[in-house]
C-alpha positions in Angstrom: 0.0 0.0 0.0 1.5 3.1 -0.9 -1.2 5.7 1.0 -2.5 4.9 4.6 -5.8 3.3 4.8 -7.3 6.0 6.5 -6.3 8.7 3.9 -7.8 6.5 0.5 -11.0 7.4 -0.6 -13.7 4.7 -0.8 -13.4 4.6 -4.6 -9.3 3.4 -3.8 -10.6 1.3 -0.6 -12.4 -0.7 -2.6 -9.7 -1.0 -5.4 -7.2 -2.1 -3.0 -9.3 -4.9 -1.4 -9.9 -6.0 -4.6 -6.2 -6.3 -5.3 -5.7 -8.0 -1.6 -8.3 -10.2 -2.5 -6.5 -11.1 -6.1 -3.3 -11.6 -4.7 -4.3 -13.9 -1.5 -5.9 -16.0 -4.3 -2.4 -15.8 -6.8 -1.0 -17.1 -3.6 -4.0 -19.8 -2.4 -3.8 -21.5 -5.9 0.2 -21.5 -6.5 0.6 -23.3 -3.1 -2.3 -25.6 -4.2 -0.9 -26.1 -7.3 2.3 -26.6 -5.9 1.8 -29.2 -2.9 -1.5 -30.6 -5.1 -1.2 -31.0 -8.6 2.5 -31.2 -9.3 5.0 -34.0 -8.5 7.8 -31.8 -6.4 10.5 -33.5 -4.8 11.7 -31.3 -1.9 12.8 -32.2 1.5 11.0 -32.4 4.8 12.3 -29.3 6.2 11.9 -27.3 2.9 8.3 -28.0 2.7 7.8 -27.0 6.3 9.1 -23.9 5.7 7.4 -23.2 2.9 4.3 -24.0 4.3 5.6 -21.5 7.3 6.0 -18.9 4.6 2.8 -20.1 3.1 0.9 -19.2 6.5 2.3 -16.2 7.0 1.6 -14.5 3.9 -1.9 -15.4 3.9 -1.9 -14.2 7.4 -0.7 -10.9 6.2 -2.9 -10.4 3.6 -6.3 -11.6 5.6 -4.7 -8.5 7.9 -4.6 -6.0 5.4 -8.0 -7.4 4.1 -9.6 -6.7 7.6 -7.9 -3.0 8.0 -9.0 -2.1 4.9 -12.9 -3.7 5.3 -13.0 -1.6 8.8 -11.8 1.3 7.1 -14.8 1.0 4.5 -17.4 0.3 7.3 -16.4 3.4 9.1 -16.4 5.6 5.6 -20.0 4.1 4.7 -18.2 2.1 1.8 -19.2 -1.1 2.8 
C-alpha cells in the first residue's frame, strides 16, 4: 500500500481490497498447485518452511483485508 488506509477514498478502498483479495488467491492457488497437482520433490524441512512462509503470507494479507474492510465500514463504503 502506498497511501494509509485511513487517507484512500472509498473509490481506492475498494480498489485495493480487490487487489488484496486477487493476490491472497495468486497465492492460495500457487501453493495448491504446488503441494496438489504437481509432483515436487523437496525435503521435509523445505516444505515445512514453505508451508511457514505459506501461512504467514496469507496471514498478512487476511490482515490487510480486515484494515481495509474496517476502514470502508467506518467511511459508509461497505
Amino acid at each position: 500500500m502506498a497511501r494509509k488506509i485511513e487517507d484512500m477514498t472509498i473509490d481506492e478502498l475498494k480498489a485495493e481490497l480487490k487487489r488484496l483479495k486477487d493476490n491472497l488467491c495468486d497465492v492460495e492457488d500457487m501453493h495448491a498447485f504446488t503441494f496438489g497437482k504437481t509432483s515436487v520433490h523437496i525435503g521435509a524441512e523445505k516444505a515445512q518452511n514453505m508451508a511457514a512462509e505459506y501461512e504467514e503470507e496469507c496471514r498478512l494479507f487476511n490482515e490487510q483485508i480486515a484494515a481495509v474492510e474496517k476502514a470502508l465500514k467506518a467511511k459508509g463504503g461497505l
